[in-house]
N, C-alpha and C positions, 0 to 999 in steps of 0.2 A: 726082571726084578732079581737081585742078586740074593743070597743064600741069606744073608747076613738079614737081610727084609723079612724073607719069606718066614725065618725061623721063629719072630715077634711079632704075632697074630695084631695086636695092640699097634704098629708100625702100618703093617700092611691096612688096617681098617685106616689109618692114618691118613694113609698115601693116597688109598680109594678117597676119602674125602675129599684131598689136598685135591686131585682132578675135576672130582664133582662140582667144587667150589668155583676152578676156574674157568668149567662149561657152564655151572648156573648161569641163568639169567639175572639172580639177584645180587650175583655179587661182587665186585665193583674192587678189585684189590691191584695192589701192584708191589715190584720190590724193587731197589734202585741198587748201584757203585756207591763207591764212597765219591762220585763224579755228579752225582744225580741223573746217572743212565741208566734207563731201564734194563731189566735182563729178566724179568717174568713179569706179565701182566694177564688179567683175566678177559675173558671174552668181551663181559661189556666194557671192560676200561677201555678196550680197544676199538667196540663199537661207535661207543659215546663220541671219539678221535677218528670215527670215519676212517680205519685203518684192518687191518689185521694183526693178529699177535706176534709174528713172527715182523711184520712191518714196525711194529712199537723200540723190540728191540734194539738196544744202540743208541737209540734217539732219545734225548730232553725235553724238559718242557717249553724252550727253547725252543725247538720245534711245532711244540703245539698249540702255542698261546702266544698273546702280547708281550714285549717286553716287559712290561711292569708288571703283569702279574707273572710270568715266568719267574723275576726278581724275587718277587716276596716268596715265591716255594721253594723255590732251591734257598735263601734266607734261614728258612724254615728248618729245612732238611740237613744245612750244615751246621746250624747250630743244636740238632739233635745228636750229628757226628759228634762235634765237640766236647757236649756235656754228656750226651746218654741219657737227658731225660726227657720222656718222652713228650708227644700235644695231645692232647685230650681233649675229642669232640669242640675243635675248634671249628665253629661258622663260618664263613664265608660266601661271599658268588664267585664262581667257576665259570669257564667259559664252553662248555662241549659246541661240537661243531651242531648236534642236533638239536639241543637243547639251551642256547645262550643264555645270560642270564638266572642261572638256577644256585638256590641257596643248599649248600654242602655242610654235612658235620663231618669233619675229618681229625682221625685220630692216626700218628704219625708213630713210629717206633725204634728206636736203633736196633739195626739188624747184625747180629754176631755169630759166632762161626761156633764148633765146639768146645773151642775155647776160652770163648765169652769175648773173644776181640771182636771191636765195632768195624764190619765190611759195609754196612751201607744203612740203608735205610728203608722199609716196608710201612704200607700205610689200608688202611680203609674209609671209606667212604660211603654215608650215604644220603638221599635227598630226602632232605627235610623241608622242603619248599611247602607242603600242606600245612604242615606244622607251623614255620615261619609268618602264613600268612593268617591264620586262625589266631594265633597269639595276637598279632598284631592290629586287624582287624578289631578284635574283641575289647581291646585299649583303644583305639587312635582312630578305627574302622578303615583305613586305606590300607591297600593292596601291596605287600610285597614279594620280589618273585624266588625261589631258592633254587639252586641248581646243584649238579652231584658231582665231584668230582671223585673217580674210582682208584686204586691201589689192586695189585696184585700181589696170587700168594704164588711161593716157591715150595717146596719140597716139605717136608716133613715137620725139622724141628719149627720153619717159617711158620708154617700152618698152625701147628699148636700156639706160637704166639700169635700169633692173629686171632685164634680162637679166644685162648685165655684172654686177649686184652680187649674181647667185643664185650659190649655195652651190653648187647642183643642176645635173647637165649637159645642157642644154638643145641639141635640134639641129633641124633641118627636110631632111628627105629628100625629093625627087620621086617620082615611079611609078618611076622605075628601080633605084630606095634610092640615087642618088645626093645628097651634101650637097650643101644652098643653103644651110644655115646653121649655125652651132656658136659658143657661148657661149664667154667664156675660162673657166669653171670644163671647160667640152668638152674643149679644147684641150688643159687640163693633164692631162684624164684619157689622152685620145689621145695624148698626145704629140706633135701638129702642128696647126701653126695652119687658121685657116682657109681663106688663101690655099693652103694644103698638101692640106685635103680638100677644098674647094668644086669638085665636079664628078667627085668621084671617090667610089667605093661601100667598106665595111669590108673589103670581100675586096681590093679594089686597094691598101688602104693599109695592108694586113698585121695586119689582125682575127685573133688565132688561131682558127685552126680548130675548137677543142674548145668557141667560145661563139660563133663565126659560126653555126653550122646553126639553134641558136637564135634567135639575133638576127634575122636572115633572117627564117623563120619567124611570127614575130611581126608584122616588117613588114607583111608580106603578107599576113598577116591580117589586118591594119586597110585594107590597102588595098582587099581582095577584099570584107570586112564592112561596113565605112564605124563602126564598131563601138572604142568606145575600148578598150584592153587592157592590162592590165597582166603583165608575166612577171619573176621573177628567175632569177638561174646567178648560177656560180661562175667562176672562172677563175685557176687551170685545173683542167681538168676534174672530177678525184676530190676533193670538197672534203676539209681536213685541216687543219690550224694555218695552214699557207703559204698558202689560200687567198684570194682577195677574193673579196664578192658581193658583186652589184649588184640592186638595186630598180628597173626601169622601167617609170614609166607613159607608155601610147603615144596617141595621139589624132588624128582623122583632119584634113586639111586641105583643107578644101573652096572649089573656087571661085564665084562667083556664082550661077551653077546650081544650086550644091550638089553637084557631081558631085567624088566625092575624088580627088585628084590628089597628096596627098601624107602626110606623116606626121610630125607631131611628137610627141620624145621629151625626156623628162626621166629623167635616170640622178639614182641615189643611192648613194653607198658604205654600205652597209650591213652590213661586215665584223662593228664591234663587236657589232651590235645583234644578228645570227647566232649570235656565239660566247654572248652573253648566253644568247639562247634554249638553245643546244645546252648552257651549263652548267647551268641553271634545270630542264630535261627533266632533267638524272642528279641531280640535286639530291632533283626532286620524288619519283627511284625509288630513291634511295638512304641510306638512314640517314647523319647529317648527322658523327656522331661515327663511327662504326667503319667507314663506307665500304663494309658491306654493303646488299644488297637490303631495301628496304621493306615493308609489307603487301603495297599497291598491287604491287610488282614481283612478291612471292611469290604474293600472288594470280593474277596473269595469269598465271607460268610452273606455277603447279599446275592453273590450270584447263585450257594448255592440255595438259598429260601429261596429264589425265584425258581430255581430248578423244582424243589419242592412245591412249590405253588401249582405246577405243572401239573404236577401227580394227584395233587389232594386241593381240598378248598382253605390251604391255611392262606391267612393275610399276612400281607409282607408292607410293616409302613416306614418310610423315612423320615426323619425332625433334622433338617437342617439348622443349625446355630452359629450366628455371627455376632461377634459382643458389639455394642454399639462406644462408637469413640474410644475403641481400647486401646489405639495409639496414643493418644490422650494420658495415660497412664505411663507409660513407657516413657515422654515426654516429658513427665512432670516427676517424676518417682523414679527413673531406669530402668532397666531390662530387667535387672535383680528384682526388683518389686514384682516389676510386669509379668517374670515368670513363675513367682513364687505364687500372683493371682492367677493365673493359668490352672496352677495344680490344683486352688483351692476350687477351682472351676468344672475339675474331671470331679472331681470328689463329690459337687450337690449334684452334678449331675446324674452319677452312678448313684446317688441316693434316689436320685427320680425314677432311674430305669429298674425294672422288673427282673428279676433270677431269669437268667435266659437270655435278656436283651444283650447288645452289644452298646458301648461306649465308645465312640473312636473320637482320634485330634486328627484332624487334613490336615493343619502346619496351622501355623500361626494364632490366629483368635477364631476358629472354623471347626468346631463340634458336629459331630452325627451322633445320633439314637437311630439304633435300627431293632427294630418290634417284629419277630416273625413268628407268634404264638397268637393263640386264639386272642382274637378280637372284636368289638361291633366298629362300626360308622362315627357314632358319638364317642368311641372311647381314645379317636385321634383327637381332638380339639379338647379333651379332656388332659391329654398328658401332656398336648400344648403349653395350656394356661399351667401346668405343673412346671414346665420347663421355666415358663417367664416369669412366674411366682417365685420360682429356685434363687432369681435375681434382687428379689424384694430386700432381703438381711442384706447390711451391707458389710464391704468385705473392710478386715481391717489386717493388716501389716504394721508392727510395732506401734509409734503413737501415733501412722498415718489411718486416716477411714475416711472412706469414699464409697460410694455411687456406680454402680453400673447395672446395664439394662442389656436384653439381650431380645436379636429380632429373630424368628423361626420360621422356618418355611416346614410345610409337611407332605408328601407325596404318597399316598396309596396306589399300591400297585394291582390295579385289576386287571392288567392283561399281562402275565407271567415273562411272555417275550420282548417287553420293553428292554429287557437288559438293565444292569447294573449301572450302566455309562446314564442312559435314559431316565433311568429314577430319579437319580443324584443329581443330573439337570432340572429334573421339574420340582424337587427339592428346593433346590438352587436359586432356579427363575420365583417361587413363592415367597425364599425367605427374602428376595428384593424387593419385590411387591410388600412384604411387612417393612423393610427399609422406608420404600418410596411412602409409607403411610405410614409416617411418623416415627418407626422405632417401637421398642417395648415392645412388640405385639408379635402375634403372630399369624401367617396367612395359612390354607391348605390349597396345595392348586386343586383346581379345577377347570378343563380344559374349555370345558365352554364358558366358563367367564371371561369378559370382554378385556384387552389392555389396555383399552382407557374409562378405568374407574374414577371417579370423581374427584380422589385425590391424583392419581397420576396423571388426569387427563389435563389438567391446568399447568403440570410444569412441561407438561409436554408439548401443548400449546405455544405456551413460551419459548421454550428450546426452539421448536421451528422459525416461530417467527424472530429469537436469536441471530439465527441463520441468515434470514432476509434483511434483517436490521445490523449489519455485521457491527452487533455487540460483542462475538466469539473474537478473541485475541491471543497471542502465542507473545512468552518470556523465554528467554532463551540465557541457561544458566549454563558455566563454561565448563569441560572437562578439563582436565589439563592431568599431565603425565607427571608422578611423583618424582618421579628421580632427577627430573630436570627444569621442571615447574612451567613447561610449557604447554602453550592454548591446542590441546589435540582436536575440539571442535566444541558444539553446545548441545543439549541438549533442550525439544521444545516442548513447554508447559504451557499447556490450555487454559487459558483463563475466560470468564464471563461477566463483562463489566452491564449488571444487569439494573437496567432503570432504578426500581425502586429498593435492592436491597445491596446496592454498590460491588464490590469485584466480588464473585465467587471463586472460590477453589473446583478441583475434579470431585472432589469427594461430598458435593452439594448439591451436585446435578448426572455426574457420568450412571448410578447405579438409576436414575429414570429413561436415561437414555439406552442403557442396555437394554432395560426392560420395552422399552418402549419400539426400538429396535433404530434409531435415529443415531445411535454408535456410527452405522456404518455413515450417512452422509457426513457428520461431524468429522469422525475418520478420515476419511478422503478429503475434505476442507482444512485439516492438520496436516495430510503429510503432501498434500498442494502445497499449503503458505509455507509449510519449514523448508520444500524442496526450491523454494520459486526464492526465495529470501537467501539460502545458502547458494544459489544459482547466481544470487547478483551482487552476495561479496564474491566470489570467486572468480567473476568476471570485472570486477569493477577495478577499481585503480588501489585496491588493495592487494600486497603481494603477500602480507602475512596470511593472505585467507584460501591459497591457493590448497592447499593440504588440508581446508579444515573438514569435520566429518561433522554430521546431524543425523542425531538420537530422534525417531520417534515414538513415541509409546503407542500400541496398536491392543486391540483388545480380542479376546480368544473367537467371538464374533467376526469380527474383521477378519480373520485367518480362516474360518472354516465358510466364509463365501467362496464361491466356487472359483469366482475370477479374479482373487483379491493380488495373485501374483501378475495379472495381465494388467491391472491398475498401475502396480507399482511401478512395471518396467517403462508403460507410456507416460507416469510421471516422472520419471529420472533421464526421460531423452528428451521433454519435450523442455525441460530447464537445464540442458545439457549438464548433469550430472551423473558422474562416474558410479558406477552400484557401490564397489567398496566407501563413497562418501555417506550414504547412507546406514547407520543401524536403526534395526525395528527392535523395538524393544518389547516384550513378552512376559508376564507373571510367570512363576512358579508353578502360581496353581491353574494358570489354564494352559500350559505345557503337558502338566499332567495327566490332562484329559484325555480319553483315548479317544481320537477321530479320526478319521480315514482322510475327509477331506484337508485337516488343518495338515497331518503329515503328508501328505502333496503339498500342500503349498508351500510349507516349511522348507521342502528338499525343492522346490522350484526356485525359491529364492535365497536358498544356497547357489545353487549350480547357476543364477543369476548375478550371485557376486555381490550381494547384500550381508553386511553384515546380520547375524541375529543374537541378540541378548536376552539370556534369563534374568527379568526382573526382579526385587525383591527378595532376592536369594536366601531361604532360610539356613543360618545356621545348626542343624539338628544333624545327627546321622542317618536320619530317612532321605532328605536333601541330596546328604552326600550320596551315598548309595544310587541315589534318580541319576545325580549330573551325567554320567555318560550315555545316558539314552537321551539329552536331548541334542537336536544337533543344533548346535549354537556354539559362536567363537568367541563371544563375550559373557561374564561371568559377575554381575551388579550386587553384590555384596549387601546384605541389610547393614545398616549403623552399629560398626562394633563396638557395644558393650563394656565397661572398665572391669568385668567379670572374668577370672583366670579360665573358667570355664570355654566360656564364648571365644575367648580367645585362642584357647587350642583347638574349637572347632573353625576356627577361622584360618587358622594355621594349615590345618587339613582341608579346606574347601579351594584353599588356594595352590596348596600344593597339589593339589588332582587335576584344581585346572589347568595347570603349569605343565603336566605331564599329558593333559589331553590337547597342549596345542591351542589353549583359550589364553586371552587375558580377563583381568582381575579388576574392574572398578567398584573403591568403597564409596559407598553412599552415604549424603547427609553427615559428612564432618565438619563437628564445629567446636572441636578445641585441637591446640595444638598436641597435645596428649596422644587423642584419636590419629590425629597424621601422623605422627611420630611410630606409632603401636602400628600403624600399618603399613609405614616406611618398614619396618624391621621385619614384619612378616613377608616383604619382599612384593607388598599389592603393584601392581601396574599403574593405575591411573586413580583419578580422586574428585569428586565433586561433593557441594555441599558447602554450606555459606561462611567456611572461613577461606574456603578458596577461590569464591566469588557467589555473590547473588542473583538471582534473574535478574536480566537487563531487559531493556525494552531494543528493539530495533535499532534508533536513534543511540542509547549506548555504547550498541556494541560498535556500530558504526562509528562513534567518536574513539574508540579502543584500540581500533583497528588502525585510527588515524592518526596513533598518538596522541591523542589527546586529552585523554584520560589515562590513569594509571591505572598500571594489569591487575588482574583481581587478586592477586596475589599480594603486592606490597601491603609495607606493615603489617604482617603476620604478627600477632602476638596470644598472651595464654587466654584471650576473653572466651567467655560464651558467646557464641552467637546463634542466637536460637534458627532452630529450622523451621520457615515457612512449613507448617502441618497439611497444608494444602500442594507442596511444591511438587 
């Protein structure tokens, strides 16, 4: 260090920085030619480039990245040569060899000599990828990724502009936590220059109290470890709306020895990027429309009352709630109405529930009350008829007023280790039994009552003998691919052409049949005829049918029998069909269930080569949030909505499936509108009766033979109502 250094204590503390900085691990700097070649970079710039520093030297970015984005830096950097003014915390993705993909804030600077001529260019960098995806999340809730690209610092007067132009509040404390140095982004956070603190510690210059013991703290850890550290707080103390946080990373500073003598810090206001987080957490536990508890939430707070149940004699009950025909509403009124009854629906119910209880929405028309405070016997079928009473006013929306009923199932948990998953089924299975028995009402399981109770044992009767009398029959309505408007395959719909009350839909018979447990024969009689039927256009003298695929809807039953994937495979060899010909189609909500056995079978008939689709796909950001845990490569869309809302969450359901490798079928379009609104959001495929209606056998066979025209022609702006049964 030459004389001229040594003599300007102020230089030399400089220069000691200037080093510290470019051995830190935190900091990310570089300096370039007026060529855009480097000729100082910091440890990590060089790490991040899988290089060394001395290997950096010389080289472009050119060297380190793609051409195009090479282009845009050097871009960047000569048009700072040019004018001299500088980039400020400009975003971008970066490519580092370790880290691809990551969202960078980069602040660029003309670098000049002591003359004040422009030699090049110095920049810093750092990753804000956290930040990035919390913002974004919090608005839009999908995932975006931020990466860092770093800059180096050179020499002295370099450093100070690097310092002076951080965002970040940079300082340098001695062993005693006195300052020897503070950036002006410091100063503005302190409130006093540096002539103000240089030489005096945060307690002397009125730190409060309630983030000194902290800050302290930390210090002295680095100074005690030699060990870099990072800590945030709040201030002051109880964070709350008024609060700030701060993000510090600490690192130590070592003299030629190596022996630490002091501590450099880099502060960041991190207020917004906190409240992000803190709203993203109730986001991800709370139903996005009614502002009640999620699965997720109701799951944690029942498992842990049953934990408690463990310990003590408190009662733990569940009220399961399904509205009855609330498609029905949706139908006749929109989503806008339908969701606006939804909210009015958390609302009596939380008026039903007790201080204490929980309120939750499972997705769609599907409420929980969960009770885990002192209770008797009688006081469940008490809160019951509270529940189905809650339904009696009826609901009104502007000049529309309507009617609705709601069916309840209730489960008491007397044996603690039933689990959460357990409850919620015999929840489940109850409020079907109030279904199969009429509606309005409500059931409580009880395990020893029989499944064929008086009401459900007549349609269950009939179901079987359905079977024997093959009054069970399959429609088959087309998928076809938006972008080019052709026949991708059909999808099969169960229908019951029953003696005395003529064709039924699913929705008149399947919830007895669950309950009853004849799902599964039906089941396997469904994906027989759709497989044995798709088996004999694709061999027959049809060549358009050679590629086509069939949809069959499968119920969360059917999936967690044990053998249901050895079913599948000997039904699609013995009608010589391909696995990719087949999709099994799957709700939302019995995806979500957590079983052991259905995820084997799920991943069996993955790795078997079977398509699988989540049905009914809710629009919400709880939805969103699920889709990557299930493994499915189709992605069935509910009926989107004329609602700006629904459509940006539609926008977002699609674009995650896009990036998870799924396609995109909407369901149930029947205005040109609807195709159009989901043309542009880029959906994959499209069914629903303006793009053809179930055909019978005979149909499609005439379709296939030209003889009928595709479901498509004649497209125009009508309604065409959807089959509510379809």
């Amino acid at each position: 260090m030459d004389a001229a250094l040594c003599a300007d204590p102020r230089l030399s503390v400089d220069l000691i920085c200037a080093h510290n900085l470019l051995d830190s691990p935190w900091a990310i700097i570089y300096f370039k030619d007026l060529e855009s070649r480097f000729i100082k970079v910091s440890v990590d710039c060089a790490r991040v480039n899988d290089m060394t520093q001395g290997e950096m030297i010389g080289l472009t970015d050119f060297d380190l990245t793609d051409y195009a984005n090479a282009s845009a830096l050097l871009a960047d950097e000569q048009r700072i040569i040019a004018t001299g003014v500088p980039m400020i915390d400009k975003e971008e993705v970066d490519r580092f060899v370790d880290q691809p993909g990551t969202w960078v804030e980069t602040s660029k600077f003309p670098l000049r000599d002591a003359d004040g001529s422009i030699i090049g260019t110095f920049g810093i960098s750092r990753d804000v990828t956290r930040r990035e995806f919390a913002e974004q999340q919090s608005i839009w809730m999908a995932e975006e990724a931020a990466e860092a690209h770093a800059a180096v610092a050179r020499a002295e007067a370099q450093l100070r502009a690097v310092l002076d132009g951080s965002t970040d509040a940079i300082a340098k404390y001695d062993e005693g936590l006195r300052y020897q140095y503070i950036n002006p982004a410091g100063e503005r956070l302190r409130g006093l220059s540096l002539a103000e603190l240089e030489g005096r510690t945060d307690r002397q210059t009125g730190m409060a109290e309630s983030s000194l013991w902290i800050w302290e703290a930390a210090l002295n850890r680095v100074l005690g470890t030699g060990e870099p550290n990072d800590v945030e707080f709040s201030s002051p103390d109880a964070p709350d709306e008024s609060s700030v946080w701060f993000h510090v990373s600490l690192s130590p500073d070592r003299d030629d020895t190596g022996a630490v003598v002091g501590v450099f810090s880099s502060t960041r206001d991190i207020t917004d990027l906190k409240r992000a987080e803190h709203a993203l957490a109730h986001q991800a536990m709370h139903d996005s429309l009614t502002g009640l508890a999620n699965r997720y939430l109701l799951t944690d707070r029942l498992s842990h009352a049953l934990e408690r149940k463990e310990r003590s004699s408190a009662s733990v009950a569940l009220f399961f709630i399904d509205l009855d025909h609330f498609k029905d509403v949706n139908d006749a009124y929109g989503h806008e109405v339908g969701d606006r009854v939804l909210v009015d629906v958390a609302r009596r119910l939380e008026h039903v529930a007790r201080r204490g209880d929980t309120v939750a929405r499972l997705g769609g028309d599907e409420f929980i009350l969960l009770l885990d405070d002192e209770m008797t016997d009688d006081d469940v079928p008490e809160i019951a008829e509270r529940i189905v009473a809650a339904f009696a006013r009826p609901f009104s929306d502007g000049a529309v007023t309507f009617q609705l009923s709601a069916s309840v199932g209730a489960a008491i948990a007397e044996d603690p280790t039933i689990g959460a998953s357990g409850l919620l089924q015999r929840a489940d299975s109850a409020m079907y039994r109030a279904k199969v028995a009429g509606r309005s009402r409500f059931e409580v399981f009880d395990p020893r009552t029989r499944s064929d109770s008086s009401t459900s044992n007549a349609l269950e009767v009939e179901l079987r003998s359905a079977l024997e009398a093959h009054e069970l029959k399959l429609l088959y309505q087309p998928r076809l691919a938006l972008g080019d408007r052709q026949i991708l395959g059909f999808e099969a719909l169960l229908r019951w052409d029953h003696p005395e009350r003529g064709t039924l839909g699913p929705a008149d018979f399947l919830a007895a049949a669950e309950f009853s447990g004849l799902i599964i024969p039906i089941g396997a009689w469904v994906l027989n005829t759709a497989c044995a039927q798709l088996g004999a256009w694709t061999s027959g003298q049809h060549p358009a049918a050679t590629t086509l695929a069939m949809a069959v809807n499968v119920s969360g039953r059917q999936v967690r029998e044990p053998h249901f994937a050895e079913l599948v495979s000997d039904t699609l060899n013995h009608h010589g069909i391909a696995p990719w010909q087949l999709c099994l189609e799957i709700t939302e909500r019995e995806l979500a269930i957590d079983n052991p056995t259905a995820r084997e079978t799920l991943t069996a008939l993955a790795a078997l080569g079977v398509q699988l689709a989540v049905d009914n796909f809710g629009a919400t950001y709880t939805s969103l949030s699920r889709l990557p845990q299930f493994p499915v490569s189709v992605v069935k869309l509910e009926k989107l909505s004329a609602s700006a809302h629904d459509r940006r969450i539609a926008a977002m359901v699609i674009a995650m499936a896009h990036g998870l490798g799924m396609r995109v079928v909407g369901e149930r379009i029947e205005t040109t509108t609807q195709l159009n609104n989901l043309e542009e959001l880029t959906c994959d495929d499209g069914q629903g009766y303006l793009l053809g209606r179930p055909m019978s056998t005979d149909d499609v066979d005439r379709m296939l033979q030209g003889e009928a025209r595709t479901p498509t022609a004649g497209l125009d702006d009508a309604v065409m109502p959807q089959d509510p049964s379809a």
